[in-house]
C-alpha positions in Angstrom: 0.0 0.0 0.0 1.5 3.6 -1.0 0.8 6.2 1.5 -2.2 7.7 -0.5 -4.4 5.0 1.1 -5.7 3.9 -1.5 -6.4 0.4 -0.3 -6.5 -2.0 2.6 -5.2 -5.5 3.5 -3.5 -7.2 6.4 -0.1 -7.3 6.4 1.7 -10.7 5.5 0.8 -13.4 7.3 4.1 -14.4 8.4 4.1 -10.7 10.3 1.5 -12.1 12.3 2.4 -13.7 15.5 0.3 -14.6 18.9 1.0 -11.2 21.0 3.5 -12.7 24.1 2.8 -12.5 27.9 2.9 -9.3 29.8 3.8 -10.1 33.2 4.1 -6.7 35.4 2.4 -5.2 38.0 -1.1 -3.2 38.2 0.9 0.4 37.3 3.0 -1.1 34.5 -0.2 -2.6 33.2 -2.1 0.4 33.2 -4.1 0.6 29.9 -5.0 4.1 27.8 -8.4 5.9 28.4 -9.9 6.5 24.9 -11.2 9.8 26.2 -7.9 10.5 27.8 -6.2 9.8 24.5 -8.6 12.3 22.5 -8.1 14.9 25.0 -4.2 14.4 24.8 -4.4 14.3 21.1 -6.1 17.3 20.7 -3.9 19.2 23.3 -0.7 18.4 21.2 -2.7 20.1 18.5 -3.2 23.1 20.3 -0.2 23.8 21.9 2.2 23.0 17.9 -0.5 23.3 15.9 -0.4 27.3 15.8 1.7 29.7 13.9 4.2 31.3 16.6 4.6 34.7 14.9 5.5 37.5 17.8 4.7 40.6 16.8 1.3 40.9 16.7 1.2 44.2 15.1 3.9 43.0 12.8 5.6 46.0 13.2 9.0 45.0 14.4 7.8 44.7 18.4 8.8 41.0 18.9 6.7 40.0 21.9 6.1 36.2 23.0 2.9 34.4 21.5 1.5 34.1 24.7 1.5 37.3 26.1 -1.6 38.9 27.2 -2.6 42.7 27.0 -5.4 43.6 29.3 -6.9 47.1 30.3 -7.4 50.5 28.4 -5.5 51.1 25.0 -5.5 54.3 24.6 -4.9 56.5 21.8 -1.3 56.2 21.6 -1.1 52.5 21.9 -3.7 52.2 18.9 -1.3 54.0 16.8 1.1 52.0 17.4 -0.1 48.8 17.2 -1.9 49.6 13.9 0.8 52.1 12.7 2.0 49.5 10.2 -1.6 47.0 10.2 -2.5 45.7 6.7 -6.0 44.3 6.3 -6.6 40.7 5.5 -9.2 39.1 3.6 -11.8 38.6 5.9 -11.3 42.4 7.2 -14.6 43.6 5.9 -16.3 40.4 6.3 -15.7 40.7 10.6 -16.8 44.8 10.3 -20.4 44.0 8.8 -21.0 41.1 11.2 -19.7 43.5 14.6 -22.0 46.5 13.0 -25.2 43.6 12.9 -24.7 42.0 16.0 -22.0 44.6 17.7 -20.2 41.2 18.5 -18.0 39.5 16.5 -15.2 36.2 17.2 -12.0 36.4 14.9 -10.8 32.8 15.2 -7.9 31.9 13.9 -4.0 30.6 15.0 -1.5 32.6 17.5 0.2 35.3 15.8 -1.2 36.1 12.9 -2.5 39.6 13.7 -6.1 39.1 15.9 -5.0 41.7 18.5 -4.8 44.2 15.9 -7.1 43.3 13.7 -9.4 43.5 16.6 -8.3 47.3 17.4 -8.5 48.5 13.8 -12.5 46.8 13.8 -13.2 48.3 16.8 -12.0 51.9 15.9 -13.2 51.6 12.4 -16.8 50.2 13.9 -16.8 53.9 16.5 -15.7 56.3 13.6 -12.4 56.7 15.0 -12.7 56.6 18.8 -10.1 55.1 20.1 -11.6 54.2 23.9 -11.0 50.6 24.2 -11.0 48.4 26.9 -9.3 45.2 26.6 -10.9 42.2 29.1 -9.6 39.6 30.6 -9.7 36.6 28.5 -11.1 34.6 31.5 -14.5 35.7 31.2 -17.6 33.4 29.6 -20.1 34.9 27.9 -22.6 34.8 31.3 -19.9 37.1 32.7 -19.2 39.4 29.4 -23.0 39.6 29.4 -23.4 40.7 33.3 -20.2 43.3 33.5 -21.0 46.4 35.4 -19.2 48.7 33.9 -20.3 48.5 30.4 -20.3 52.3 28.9 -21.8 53.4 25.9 -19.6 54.8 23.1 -16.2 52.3 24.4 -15.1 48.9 22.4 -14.6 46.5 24.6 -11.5 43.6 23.5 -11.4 40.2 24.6 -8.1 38.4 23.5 -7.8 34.7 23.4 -10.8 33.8 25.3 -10.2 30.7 26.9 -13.2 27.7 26.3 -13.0 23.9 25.5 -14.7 23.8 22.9 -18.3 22.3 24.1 -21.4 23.5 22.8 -24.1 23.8 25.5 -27.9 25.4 25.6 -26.8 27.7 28.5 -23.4 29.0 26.5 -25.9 29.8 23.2 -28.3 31.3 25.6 -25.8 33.4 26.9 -24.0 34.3 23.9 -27.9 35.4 22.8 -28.2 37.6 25.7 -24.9 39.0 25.5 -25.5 40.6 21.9 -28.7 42.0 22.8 -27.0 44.0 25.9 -24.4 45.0 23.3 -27.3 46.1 20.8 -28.9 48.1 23.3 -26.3 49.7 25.0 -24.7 50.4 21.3 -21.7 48.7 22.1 -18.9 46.6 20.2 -17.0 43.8 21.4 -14.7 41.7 19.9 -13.2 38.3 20.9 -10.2 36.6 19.4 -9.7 32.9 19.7 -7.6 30.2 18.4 -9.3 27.2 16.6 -10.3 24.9 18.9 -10.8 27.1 22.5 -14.8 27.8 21.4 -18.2 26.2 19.8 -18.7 27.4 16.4 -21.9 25.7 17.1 -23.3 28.1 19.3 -21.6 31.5 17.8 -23.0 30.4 14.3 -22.3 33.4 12.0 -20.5 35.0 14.9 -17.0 33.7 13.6 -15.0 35.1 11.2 -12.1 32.9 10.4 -9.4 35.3 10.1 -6.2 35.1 8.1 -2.7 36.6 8.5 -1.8 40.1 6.2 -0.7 39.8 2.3 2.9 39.1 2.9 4.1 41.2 0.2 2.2 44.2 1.3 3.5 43.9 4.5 6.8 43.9 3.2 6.7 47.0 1.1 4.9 49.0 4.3 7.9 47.9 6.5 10.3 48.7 4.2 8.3 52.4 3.6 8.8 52.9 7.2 12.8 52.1 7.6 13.8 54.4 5.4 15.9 51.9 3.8 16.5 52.3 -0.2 17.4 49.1 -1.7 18.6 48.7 -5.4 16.4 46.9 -7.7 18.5 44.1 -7.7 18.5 43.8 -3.8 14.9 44.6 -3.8 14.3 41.8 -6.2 16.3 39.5 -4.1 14.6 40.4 -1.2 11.6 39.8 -2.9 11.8 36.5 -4.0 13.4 35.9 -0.2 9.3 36.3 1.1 8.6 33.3 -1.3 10.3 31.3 1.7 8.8 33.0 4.5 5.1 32.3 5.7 4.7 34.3 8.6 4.2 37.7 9.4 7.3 37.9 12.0 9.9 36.2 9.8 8.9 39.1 7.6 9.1 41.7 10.3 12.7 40.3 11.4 13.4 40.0 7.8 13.0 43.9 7.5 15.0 44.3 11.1 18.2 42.4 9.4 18.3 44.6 5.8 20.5 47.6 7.0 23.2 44.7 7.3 22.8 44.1 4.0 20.2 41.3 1.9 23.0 38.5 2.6 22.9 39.0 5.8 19.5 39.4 6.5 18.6 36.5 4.3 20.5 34.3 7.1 17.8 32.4 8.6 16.9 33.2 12.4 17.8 29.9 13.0 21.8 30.3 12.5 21.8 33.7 14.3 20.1 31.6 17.4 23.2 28.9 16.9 25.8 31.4 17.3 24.2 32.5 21.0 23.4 29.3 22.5 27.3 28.6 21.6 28.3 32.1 23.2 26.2 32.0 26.0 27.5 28.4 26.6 31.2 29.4 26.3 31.2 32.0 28.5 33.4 31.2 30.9 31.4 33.2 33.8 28.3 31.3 33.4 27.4 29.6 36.7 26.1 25.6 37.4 22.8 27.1 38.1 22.3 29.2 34.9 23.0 26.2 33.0 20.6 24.0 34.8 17.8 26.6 34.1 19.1 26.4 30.5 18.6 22.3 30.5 15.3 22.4 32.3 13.9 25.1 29.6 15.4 22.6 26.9 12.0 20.4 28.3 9.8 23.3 29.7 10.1 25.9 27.7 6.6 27.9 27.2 4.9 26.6 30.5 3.6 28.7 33.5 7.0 29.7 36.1 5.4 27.5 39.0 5.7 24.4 37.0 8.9 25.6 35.6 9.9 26.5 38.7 9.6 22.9 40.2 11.1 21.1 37.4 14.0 23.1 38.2 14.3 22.5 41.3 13.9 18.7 40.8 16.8 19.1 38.6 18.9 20.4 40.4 18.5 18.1 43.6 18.8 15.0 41.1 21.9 16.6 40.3 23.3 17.2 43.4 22.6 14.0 44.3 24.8 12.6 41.7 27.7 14.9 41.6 27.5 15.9 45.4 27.5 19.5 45.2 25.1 21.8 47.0 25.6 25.4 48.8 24.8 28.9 47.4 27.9 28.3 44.4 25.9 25.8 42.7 22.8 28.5 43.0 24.8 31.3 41.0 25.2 33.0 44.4 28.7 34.8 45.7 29.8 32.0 48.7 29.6 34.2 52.1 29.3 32.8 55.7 25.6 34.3 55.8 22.9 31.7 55.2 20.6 33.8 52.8 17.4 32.0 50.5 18.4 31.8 47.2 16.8 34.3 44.8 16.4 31.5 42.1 13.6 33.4 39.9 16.6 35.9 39.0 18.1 33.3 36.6 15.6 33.7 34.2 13.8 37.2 35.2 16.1 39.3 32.8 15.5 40.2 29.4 18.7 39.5 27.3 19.3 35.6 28.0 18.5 32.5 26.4 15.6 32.1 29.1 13.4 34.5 29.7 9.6 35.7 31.0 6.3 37.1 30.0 4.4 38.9 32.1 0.7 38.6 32.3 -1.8 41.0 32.1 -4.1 40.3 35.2 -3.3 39.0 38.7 -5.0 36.1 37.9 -2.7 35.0 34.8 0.8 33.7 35.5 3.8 34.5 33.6 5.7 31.9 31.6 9.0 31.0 31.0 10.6 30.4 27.2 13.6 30.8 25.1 14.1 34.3 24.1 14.1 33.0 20.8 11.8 29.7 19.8 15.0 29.0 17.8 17.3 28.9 20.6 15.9 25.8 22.2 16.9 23.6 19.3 20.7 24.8 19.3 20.6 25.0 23.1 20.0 21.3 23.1 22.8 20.7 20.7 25.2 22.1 22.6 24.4 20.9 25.5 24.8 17.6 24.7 28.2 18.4 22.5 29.5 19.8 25.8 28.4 18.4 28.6 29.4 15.1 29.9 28.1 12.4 32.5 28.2 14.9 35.3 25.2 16.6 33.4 23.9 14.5 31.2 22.8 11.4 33.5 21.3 13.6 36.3 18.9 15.2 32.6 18.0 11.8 31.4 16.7 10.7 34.9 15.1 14.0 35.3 13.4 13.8 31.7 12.0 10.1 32.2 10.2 11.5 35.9 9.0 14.3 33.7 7.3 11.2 31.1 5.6 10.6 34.1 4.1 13.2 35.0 -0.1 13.7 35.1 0.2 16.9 33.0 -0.2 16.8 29.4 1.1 20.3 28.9 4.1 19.0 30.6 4.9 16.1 29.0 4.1 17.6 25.2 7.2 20.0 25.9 8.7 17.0 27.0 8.1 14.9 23.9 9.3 18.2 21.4 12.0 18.9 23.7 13.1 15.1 22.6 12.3 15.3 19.1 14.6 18.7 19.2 17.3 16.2 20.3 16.5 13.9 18.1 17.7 16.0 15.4 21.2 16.3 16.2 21.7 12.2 18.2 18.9 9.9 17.4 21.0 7.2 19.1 20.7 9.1 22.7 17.2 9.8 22.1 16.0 5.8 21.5 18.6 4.2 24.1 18.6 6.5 27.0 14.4 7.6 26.5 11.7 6.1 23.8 13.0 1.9 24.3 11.9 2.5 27.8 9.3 5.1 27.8 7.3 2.9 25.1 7.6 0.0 27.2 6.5 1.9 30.7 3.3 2.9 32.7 0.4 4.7 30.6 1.9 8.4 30.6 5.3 7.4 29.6 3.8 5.5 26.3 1.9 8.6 25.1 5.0 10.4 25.8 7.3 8.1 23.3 3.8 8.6 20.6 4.4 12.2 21.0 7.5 12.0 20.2 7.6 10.0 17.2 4.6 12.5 15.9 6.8 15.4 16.1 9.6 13.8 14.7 7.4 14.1 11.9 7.9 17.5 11.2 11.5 17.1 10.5 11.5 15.1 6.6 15.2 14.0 8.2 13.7 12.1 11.2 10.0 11.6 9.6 11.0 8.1 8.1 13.0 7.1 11.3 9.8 7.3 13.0 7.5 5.7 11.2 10.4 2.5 11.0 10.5 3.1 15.1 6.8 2.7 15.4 6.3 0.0 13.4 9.3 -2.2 14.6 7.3 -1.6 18.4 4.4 -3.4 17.2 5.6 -6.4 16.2 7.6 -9.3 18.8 8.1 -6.0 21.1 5.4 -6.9 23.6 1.8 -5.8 24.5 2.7 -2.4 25.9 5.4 -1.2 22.5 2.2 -2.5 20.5 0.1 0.0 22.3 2.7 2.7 22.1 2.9 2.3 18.6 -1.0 2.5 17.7 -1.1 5.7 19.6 2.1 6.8 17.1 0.3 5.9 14.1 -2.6 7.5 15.1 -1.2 11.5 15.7 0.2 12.9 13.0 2.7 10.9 12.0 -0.1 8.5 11.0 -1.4 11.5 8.9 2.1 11.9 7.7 2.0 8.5 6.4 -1.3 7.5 6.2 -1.4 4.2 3.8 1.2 2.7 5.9 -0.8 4.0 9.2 -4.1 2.7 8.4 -2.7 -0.7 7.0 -0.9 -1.3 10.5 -3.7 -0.3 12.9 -6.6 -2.2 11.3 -4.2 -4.9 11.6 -4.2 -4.7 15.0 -7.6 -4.1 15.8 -7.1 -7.7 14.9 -4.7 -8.5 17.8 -5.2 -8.9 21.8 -8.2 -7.3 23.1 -6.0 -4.5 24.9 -4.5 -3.7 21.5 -7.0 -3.7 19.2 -9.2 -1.0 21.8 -6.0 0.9 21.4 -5.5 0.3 17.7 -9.9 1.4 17.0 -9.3 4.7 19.3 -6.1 5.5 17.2 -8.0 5.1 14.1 -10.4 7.5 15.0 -8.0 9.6 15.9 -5.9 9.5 12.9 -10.0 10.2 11.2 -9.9 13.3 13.1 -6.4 14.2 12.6 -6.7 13.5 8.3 -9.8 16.0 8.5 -7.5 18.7 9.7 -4.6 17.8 6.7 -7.6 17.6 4.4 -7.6 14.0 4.0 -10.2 12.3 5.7 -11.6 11.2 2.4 -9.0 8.9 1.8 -9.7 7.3 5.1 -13.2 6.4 4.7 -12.3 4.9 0.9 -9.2 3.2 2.4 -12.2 2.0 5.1 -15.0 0.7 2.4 -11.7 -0.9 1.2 -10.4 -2.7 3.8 -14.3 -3.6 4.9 -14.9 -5.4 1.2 -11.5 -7.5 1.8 -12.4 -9.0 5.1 -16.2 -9.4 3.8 -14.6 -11.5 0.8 -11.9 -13.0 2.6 -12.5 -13.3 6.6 -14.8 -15.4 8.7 -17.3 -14.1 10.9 -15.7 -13.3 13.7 -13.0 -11.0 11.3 -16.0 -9.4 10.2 -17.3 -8.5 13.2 -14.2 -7.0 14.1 -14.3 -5.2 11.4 -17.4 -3.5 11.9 -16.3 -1.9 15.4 -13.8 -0.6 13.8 -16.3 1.1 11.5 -18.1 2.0 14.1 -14.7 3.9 16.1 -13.9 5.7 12.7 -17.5 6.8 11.7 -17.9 8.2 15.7 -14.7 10.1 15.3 -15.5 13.7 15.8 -13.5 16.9 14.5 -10.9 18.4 16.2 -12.3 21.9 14.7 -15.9 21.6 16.1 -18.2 19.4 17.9 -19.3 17.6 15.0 -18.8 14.4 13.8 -15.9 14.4 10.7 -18.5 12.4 8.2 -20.7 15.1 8.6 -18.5 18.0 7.5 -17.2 15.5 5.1 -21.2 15.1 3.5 -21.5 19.3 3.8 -18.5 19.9 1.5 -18.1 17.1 -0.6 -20.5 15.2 -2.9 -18.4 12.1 -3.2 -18.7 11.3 0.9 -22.1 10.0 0.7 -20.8 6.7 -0.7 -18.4 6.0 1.4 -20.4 6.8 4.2 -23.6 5.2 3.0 -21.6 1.8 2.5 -19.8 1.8 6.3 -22.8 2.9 7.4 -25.3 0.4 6.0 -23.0 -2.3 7.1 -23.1 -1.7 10.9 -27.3 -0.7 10.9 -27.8 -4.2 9.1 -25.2 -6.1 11.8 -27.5 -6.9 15.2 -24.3 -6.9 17.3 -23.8 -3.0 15.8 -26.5 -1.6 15.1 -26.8 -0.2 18.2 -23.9 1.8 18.3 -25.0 2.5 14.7 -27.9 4.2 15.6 -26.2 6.1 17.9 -23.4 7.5 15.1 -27.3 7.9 13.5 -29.0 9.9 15.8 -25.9 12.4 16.2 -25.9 12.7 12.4 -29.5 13.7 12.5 -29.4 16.2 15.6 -26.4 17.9 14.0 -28.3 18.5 10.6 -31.4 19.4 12.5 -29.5 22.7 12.8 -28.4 23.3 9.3 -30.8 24.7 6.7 -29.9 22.8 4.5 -29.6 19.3 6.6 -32.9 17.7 5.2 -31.3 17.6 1.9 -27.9 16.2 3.6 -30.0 13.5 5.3 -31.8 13.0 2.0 -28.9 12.7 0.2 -27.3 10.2 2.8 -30.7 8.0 2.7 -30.3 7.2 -0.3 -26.5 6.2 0.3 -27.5 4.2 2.6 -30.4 2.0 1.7 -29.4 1.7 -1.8 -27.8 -1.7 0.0 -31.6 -2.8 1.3 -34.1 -1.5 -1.4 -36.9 -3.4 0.0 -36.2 -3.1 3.8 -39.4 -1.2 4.5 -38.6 -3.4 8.0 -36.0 -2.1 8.5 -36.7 1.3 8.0 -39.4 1.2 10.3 -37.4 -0.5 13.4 -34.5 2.6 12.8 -37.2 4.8 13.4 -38.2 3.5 16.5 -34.7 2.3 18.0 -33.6 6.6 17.4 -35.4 7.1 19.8 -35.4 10.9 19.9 -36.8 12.8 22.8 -40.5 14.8 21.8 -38.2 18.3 21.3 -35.5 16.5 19.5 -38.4 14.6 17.5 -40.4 17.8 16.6 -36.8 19.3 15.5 -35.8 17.2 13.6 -38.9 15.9 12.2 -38.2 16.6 8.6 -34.5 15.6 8.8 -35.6 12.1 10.0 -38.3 12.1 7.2 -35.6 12.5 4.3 -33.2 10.7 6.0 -35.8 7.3 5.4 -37.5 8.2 2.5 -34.3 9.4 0.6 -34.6 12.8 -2.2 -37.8 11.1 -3.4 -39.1 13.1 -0.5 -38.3 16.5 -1.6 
């Protein structure tokens, strides 16, 4: 099978062996949650999945991603911010909708110009009045709706609201009655939000899905403003330079770097970021304790300073425990006979070094603690392995596996990159001293080594090693690798290879009854991942595939098997919105109705499924209840459907009952359900 997934068969039988014994004890047998593994899927995809661009004005003020702005903005800020802002597609799009409903939602990933976009709406929406207050990004829409100090004539700013995700009666009933106190008080807010943080369900025509600035333009308006005359020959250089860039700050930092001329500025971030970690490194004045914050940011970059704060002191008494040093030297601190508590949050509080902080913008916010410069973790890694010997580098790799450990996600993802960053430059040190035991350890420590592999993937270099990694752990590597290596092939690595993904975990849905619950979740997973690449398609063919060989070729209990499979993949929801991927798949495309008419004919007609297919049923038919045109859908997908009974009329009738739909749920969807049995005849 290539990796278009095109088709689906079990690997070679001589592949397939009896899965060995697993002796251990109850915590090394500890098994994955398939809720637990969605939820940890989908926070990897939040915290890489976003475009990391800093200057959110794109003006040449580099600020962290995650820093917040809260309180008034007054005039002077708004010039600023928009002194260099060029509008983006959706621009005029967002200004009717916050003029209707004097609310509006700009979703869309980190960095790509909300915050100012948000300003520029809001002044544009008052005639030019620049009195805006910027909330805290902690408030719902209950408390947005109930704030006391509302005043007529201000725009009110809400960046990054925080949400996960759900859609709920009392959150649309909210957001309902927080646009009618905006109407009548003739007020504008507007909310920016990443992708995934709030339910396009219940916003509806609220969102605008917002897009970063016109590159080029950006480019000219930057250079306008430096004063800087190029040459046509440099200018067309520089130019055809932006064909490699695809953010709005490598632009900006672009424009920074051209009074040292185009060579120079054409030098990639990335090499400017190599020559500091090795300066910073080699400086002969740097302390055992500043290096130690250095390593622990290496695996905890971007998280709030509490956390960091512990893993650093963990760190540092694991190595003290190993070399046997301890006192106020090994803190950075000049060695006097007074006893004094060590000001620790100094190492990283400046401005200038590797590792730095952001401050928040309330009390209740924390600041975090990152590189200075994303780039600088990769090279800081480099170099401190090219350095550093046992002294260090045993008291990190203990450190790292507790970290594998831990309960936090968000931990343990800036584990997992921190590793794929090492990867990079000693692949050996990275599968020896870390993934051949984390894949064979407790629960936490498998998803870890998944994590891992998946963003290997984004290096082409280390891409293939960990696909062959993944695959060599489910085969004579015992029940646990097996598992680790589903959960691989279901993140996006599988998406990165997603023949060779699907071929191996409908295999082992085949395999020991831990496995193949492992395998089924990882499938849906890798359904929900392929929807966000675009290629979800090519998962339900590869599906009516693989279901035709075992009906042809396997027995009954194969095909059983099979069909909860079908079952896990047609349930698998989007990672985008609360919906279920087939049915975005049957809004936007007309060749889905097939494919999901065939998978989900098979389970209704199977008495072992069909209540689970009901279920996948029911959903389908709530969630087009809401759509204008969802009769049509459900029309459209009858027909798919039954074209594989034409003269069930039995059938017909005992789905109807078995849905099951309470009397509001019946009354709404009354003419979905109608279409859905009676197919487009009906309309």
């Amino acid at each position: 099978m290539t990796d278009t997934a095109s088709s689906a068969g079990p690997p070679p039988e001589a592949a397939r062996r009896p899965d060995p014994p697993d002796p251990g004890n109850s915590a090394r047998d500890e098994t994955e949650d398939a809720g637990q593994l969605r939820f940890e899927a989908q926070t990897i995809t939040n915290i890489f999945g976003g475009v990391h661009a800093g200057a959110a004005n794109f003006g040449g003020a580099h600020q962290t991603g995650w820093a917040r702005t809260t309180g008034p903005v007054d005039s002077a800020q708004m010039d600023a911010i928009l002194r260099d802002f060029v509008r983006p597609g959706p621009y005029e799009q967002a200004l009717k909708v916050l003029h209707r409903a004097g609310l509006v939602v700009l979703v869309g990933e980190e960095g790509i110009g909300k915050r100012a976009g948000a300003l520029a709406l809001l002044r544009d929406a008052a005639s030019g009045q620049d009195s805006v207050l910027a909330l805290s990004p902690s408030y719902d829409f209950a408390q947005l709706a109930a704030y006391p100090h509302l005043k007529p004539g201000r725009g009110y700013l809400v960046q990054d609201m925080r949400g996960d995700g759900r859609s709920s009666p009392e959150q649309r009933f909210e957001i309902e009655r927080l646009t009618r106190v905006l109407q009548a008080k003739q007020l504008r807010l507007v909310i920016t939000a990443q992708p995934r943080s709030l339910s396009r369900t219940d916003l509806g025509d609220l969102v605008v899905d917002w897009d970063p600035p016109d590159l080029v333009d950006l480019f000219q308006r930057l250079l306008r403003r430096s004063g800087l005359k190029l040459s046509p020959a440099d200018e067309r250089r520089a130019r055809a330079h932006l064909d490699t860039l695809c953010q709005p700050r490598q632009v900006a930092e672009f424009v920074d770097r051209l009074p040292q001329g185009v060579e120079a500025a054409m030098r990639s971030q990335s090499e400017q970021a190599r020559q500091e970690a090795s300066a910073w490194l080699e400086d002969s004045t740097r302390t055992d304790a500043e290096v130690l914050v250095a390593a622990a940011a290496c695996f905890l970059s971007d998280l709030p300073e509490r956390l960091f704060e512990q893993g650093v002191a963990r760190l540092q008494q694991i190595v003290r425990e190993h070399v046997g040093f301890d006192g106020p030297a090994a803190r950075g601190e000049p060695v006097t006979s007074e006893q004094r508590l060590p000001q620790s949050r100094r190492l990283w509080a400046g401005r200038t070094g590797l590792v730095v902080t952001a401050g928040a913008g309330t009390s209740t916010d924390e600041r975090r603690v990152a590189f200075r410069v994303p780039e600088l973790r990769a090279h800081t890694i480099a170099e401190i392995w090219a350095r550093y010997g046992h002294e260090l580098l045993e008291p990190l790799r203990r450190w790292i596996r507790e970290l594998a450990q831990d309960p936090s996600v968000e931990i343990r993802a800036q584990v997992a990159y921190g590793l794929s960053l090492l990867a990079k430059v000693n692949w050996s040190e990275v599968r020896e001293s870390f993934l051949t035991q984390l894949s064979d350890g407790v629960a936490a420590e498998r998803v870890t080594a998944a994590f891992t592999l998946s963003m290997m993937c984004a290096d082409e270099d280390l891409a293939s090693i960990a696909l062959e990694t993944a695959l060599g752990w489910s085969e004579n590597s015992g029940q646990r690798r097996a598992m680790t290596s589903a959960i691989a092939c279901g993140g996006p690595m599988g998406v990165s290879h997603l023949g060779k993904a699907f071929e191996q975990l409908w295999y082992m849905t085949t395999r020991g009854a831990q496995i193949a619950r492992v395998a089924r979740t990882s499938l849906s997973l890798l359904t929900s991942g392929a929807e966000e690449a675009g290629r979800a398609m090519a998962v339900l063919r590869t599906t009516v595939d693989a279901l035709h060989w075992v009906i042809r070729n396997g027995g009954a209990l194969k095909r059983r098997e099979a069909l909860w499979t079908v079952l896990e993949i047609l349930a698998a929801e989007s990672f985008a919105a609360e919906e279920l991927v087939i049915v975005r798949l049957m809004r936007d495309r007309d060749d889905a109705y097939p494919a999901v008419g065939t998978l989900l004919a098979a389970v209704l007609e199977s008495g072992p499924h069909r209540h689970g297919a009901v279920n996948v049923l029911r959903r389908i038919i709530t969630t087009l209840s809401g759509y204008d045109q969802g009769h049509l859908i459900a029309g459209r997908l009858g027909d798919a459907v039954f074209a594989h009974w034409p003269s069930h009329d039995l059938l017909r009738q005992q789905i109807r009952r078995e849905l099951a739909l309470s009397a509001k749920e019946a009354e709404t969807a009354r003419l979905v359900v109608h279409h859905f049995l009676t197919g487009l005849r009906a309309v």
